[in-house]
KEKE-3310 file (N, C-alpha, C; in steps of 0.2 Angstrom, whole numbers, plus 5000, padded with zeros to 4 digits):
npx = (4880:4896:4917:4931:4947:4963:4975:4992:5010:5025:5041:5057:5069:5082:5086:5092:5094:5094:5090:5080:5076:5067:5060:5053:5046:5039:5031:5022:5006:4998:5005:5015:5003:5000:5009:5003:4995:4978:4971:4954:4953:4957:4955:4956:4952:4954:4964:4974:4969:4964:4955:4956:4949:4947:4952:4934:4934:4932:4917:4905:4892:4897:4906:4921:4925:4937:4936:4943:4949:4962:4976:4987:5003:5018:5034:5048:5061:5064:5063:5050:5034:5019:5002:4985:4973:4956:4938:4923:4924:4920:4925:4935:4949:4964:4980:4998:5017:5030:5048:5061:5078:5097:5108:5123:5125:5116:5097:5089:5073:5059:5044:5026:5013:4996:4978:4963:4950:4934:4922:4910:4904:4897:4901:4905:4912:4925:4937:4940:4940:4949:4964:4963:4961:4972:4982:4979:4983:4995:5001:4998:5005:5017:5021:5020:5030:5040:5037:5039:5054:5060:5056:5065:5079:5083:5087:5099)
npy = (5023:5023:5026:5022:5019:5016:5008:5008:5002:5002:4995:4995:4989:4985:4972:4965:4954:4934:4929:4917:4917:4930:4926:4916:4923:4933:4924:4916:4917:4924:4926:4936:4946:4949:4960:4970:4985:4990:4980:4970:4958:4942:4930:4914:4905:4894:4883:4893:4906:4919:4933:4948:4958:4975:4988:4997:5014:5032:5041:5039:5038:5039:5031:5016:5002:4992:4977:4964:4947:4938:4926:4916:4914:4904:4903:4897:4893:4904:4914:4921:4926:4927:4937:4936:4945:4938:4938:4945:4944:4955:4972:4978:4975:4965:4964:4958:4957:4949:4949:4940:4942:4935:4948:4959:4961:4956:4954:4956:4964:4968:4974:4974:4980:4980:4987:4990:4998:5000:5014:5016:5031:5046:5049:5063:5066:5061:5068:5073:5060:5048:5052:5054:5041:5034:5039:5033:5021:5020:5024:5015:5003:5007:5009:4994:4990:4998:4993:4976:4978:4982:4970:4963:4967:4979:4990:4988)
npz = (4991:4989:4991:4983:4989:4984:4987:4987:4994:4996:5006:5012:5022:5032:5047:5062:5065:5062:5047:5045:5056:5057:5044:5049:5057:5049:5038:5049:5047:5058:5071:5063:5060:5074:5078:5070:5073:5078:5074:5076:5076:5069:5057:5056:5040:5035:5023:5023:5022:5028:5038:5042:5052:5057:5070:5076:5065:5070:5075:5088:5077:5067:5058:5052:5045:5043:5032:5029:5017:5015:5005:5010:5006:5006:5003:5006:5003:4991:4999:5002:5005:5001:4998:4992:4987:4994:4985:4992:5005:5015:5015:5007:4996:4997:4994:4994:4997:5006:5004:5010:5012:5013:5022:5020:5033:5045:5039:5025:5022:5012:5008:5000:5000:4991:4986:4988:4996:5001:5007:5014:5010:5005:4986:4985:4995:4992:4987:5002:5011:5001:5004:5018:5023:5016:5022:5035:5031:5030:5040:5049:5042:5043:5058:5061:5055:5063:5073:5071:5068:5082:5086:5081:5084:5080:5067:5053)
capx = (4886:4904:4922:4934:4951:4967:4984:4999:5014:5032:5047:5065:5073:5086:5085:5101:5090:5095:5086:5077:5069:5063:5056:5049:5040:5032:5029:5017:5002:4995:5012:5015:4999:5002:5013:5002:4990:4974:4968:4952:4954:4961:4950:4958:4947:4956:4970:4978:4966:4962:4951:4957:4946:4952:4946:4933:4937:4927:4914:4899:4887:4899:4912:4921:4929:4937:4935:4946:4952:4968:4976:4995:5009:5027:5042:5056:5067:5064:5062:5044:5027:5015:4996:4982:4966:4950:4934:4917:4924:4921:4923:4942:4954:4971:4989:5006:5021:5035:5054:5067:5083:5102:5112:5130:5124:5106:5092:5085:5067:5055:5037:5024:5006:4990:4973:4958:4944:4927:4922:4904:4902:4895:4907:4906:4918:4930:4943:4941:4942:4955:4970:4962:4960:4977:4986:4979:4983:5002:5003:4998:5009:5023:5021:5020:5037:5043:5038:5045:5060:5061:5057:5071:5083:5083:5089:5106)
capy = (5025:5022:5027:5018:5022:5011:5009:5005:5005:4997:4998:4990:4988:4977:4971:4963:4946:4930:4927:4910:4921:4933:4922:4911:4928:4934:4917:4914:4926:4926:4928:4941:4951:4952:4966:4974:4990:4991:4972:4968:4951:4940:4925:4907:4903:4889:4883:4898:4913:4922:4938:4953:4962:4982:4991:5003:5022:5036:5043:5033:5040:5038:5026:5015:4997:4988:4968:4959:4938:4935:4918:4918:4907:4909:4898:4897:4890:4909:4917:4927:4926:4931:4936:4938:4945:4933:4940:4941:4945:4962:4980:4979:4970:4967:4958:4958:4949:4950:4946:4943:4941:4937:4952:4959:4961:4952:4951:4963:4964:4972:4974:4979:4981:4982:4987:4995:4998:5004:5017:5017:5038:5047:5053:5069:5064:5058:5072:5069:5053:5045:5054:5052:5034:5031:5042:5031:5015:5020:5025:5006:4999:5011:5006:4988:4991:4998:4985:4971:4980:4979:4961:4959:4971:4986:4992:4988)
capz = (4987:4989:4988:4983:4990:4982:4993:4986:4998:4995:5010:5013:5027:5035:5052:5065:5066:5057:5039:5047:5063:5051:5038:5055:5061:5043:5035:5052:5048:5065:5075:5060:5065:5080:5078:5067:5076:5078:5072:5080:5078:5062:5059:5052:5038:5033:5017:5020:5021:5033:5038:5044:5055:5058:5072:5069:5069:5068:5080:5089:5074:5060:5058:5048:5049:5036:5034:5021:5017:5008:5003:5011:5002:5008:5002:5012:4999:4988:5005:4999:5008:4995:5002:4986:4989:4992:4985:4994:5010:5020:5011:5005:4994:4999:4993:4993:4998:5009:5002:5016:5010:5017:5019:5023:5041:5046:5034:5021:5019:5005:5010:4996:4999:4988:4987:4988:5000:4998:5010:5013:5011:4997:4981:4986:5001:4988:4991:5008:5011:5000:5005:5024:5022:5011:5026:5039:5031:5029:5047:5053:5040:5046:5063:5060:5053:5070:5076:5069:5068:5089:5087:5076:5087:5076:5061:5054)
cpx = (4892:4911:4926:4942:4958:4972:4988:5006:5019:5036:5052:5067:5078:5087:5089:5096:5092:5087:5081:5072:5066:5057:5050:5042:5035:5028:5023:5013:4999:5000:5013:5011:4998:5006:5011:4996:4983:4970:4964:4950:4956:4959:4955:4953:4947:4960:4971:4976:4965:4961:4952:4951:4949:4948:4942:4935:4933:4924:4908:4893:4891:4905:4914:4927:4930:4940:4940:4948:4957:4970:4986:4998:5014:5031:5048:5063:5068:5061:5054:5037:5023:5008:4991:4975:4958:4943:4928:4919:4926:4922:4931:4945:4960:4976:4993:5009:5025:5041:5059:5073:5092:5105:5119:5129:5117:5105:5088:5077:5063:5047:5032:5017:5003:4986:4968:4952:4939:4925:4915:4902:4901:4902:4907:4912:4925:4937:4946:4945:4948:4963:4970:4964:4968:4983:4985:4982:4993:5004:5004:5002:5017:5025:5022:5026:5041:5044:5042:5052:5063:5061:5061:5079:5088:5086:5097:5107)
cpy = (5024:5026:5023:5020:5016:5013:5006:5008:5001:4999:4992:4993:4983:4976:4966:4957:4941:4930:4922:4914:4924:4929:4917:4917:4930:4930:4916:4918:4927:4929:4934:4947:4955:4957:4972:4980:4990:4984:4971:4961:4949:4932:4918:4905:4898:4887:4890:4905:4914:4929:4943:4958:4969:4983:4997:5012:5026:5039:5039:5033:5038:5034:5020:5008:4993:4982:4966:4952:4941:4929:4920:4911:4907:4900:4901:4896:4899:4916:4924:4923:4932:4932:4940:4940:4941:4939:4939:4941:4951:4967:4982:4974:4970:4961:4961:4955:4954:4946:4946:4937:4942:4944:4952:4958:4961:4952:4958:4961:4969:4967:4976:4976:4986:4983:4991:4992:5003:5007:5020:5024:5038:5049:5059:5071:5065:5062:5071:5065:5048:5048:5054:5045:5031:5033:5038:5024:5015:5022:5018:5003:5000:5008:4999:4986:4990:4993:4977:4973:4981:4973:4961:4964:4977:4985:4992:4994)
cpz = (4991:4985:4990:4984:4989:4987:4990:4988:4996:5002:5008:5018:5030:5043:5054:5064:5059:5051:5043:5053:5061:5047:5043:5057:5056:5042:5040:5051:5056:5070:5069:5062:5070:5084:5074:5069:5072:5074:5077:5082:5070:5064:5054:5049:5033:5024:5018:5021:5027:5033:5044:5047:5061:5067:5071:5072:5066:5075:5084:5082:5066:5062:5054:5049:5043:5039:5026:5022:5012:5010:5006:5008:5002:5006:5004:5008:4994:4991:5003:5002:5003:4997:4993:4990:4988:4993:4990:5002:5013:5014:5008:5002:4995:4998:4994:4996:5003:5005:5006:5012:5014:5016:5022:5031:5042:5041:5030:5021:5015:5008:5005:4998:4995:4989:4986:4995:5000:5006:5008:5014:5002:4993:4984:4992:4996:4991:4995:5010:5010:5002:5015:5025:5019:5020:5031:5038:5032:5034:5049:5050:5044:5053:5064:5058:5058:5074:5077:5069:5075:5089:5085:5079:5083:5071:5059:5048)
residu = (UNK:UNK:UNK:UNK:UNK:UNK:UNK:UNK:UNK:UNK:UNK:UNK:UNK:UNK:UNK:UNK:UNK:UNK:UNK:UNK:UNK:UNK:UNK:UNK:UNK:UNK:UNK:UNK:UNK:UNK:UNK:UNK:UNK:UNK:UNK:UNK:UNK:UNK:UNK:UNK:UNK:UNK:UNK:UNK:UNK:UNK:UNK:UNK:UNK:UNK:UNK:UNK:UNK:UNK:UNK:UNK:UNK:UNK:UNK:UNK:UNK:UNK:UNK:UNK:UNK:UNK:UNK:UNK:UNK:UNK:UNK:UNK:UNK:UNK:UNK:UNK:UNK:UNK:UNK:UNK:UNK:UNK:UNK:UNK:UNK:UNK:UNK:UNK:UNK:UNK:UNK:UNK:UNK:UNK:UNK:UNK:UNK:UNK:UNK:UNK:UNK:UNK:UNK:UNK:UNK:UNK:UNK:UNK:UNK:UNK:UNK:UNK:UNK:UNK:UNK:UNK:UNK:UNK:UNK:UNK:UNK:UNK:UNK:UNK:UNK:UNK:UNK:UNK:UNK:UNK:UNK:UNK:UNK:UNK:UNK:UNK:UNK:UNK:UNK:UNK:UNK:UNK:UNK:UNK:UNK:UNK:UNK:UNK:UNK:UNK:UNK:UNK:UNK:UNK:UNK:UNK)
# end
């Protein structure tokens, strides 16, 4: 048995960094990543996809690692990096896009992830779990945020 725990995040931010740096660092996924916590590797699985491997967390006896592919597609020209969920790979689906745009001062951006991931505990967890699981995943996004937002020489 399984629970299945959805995530749907949105942010906006703008950051001192040119539009073109920006769009250079999302647009790569792998240099993208790499500012993203706790990735225990992120596999090129060729046209575009690529597989997220979390690291796991838990205890040595219980624990819990989530795997997912998405499809990335970014256009430069209407500045959007768009990631769709590819089925059949790991224990989570997951999209969304990135939209970086000029602004008064640096570059705006709007981040929205999707998803859901199945979490191999009984229902009876449910309670639990999803608000566990939803709470840890909006930590790492949050962070990943920070992050680029140092690369990019903070927040305007």
């Amino acid at each position: 048995m399984a629970v299945n725990v959805d995530i749907d995040l949105g942010y906006e931010f703008t950051v001192k960094a040119a539009v073109k740096d920006v769009f250079d660092v999302v647009s790569d996924v792998p240099t993208s990543v790499s500012f993203f916590p706790k990735v225990d590797q992120l596999v090129d699985l060729g046209g575009g996809v690529y597989r997220w491997e979390m690291e796991k967390v838990g205890t040595a006896q219980v624990n819990i690692q989530t795997v997912y592919a998405s499809k990335y597609v970014s256009d430069r020209k209407k500045g959007t990096v768009v990631w769709t969920p590819v089925k059949g790979e790991g224990n989570a689906l997951v999209g969304g896009s990135w939209k970086v745009a000029e602004a008064k001062k640096g570059t705006a951006l709007e981040l929205k992830i999707k998803g859901t991931v199945e979490v191999p505990l009984p229902g009876l967890m449910k309670m639990v779990v999803v608000p566990v699981v939803q709470g840890e995943f909006e930590k790492l996004v949050e962070k990943y945020i920070d992050n680029l937002i140092k690369k990019f020489g903070g927040e305007v």
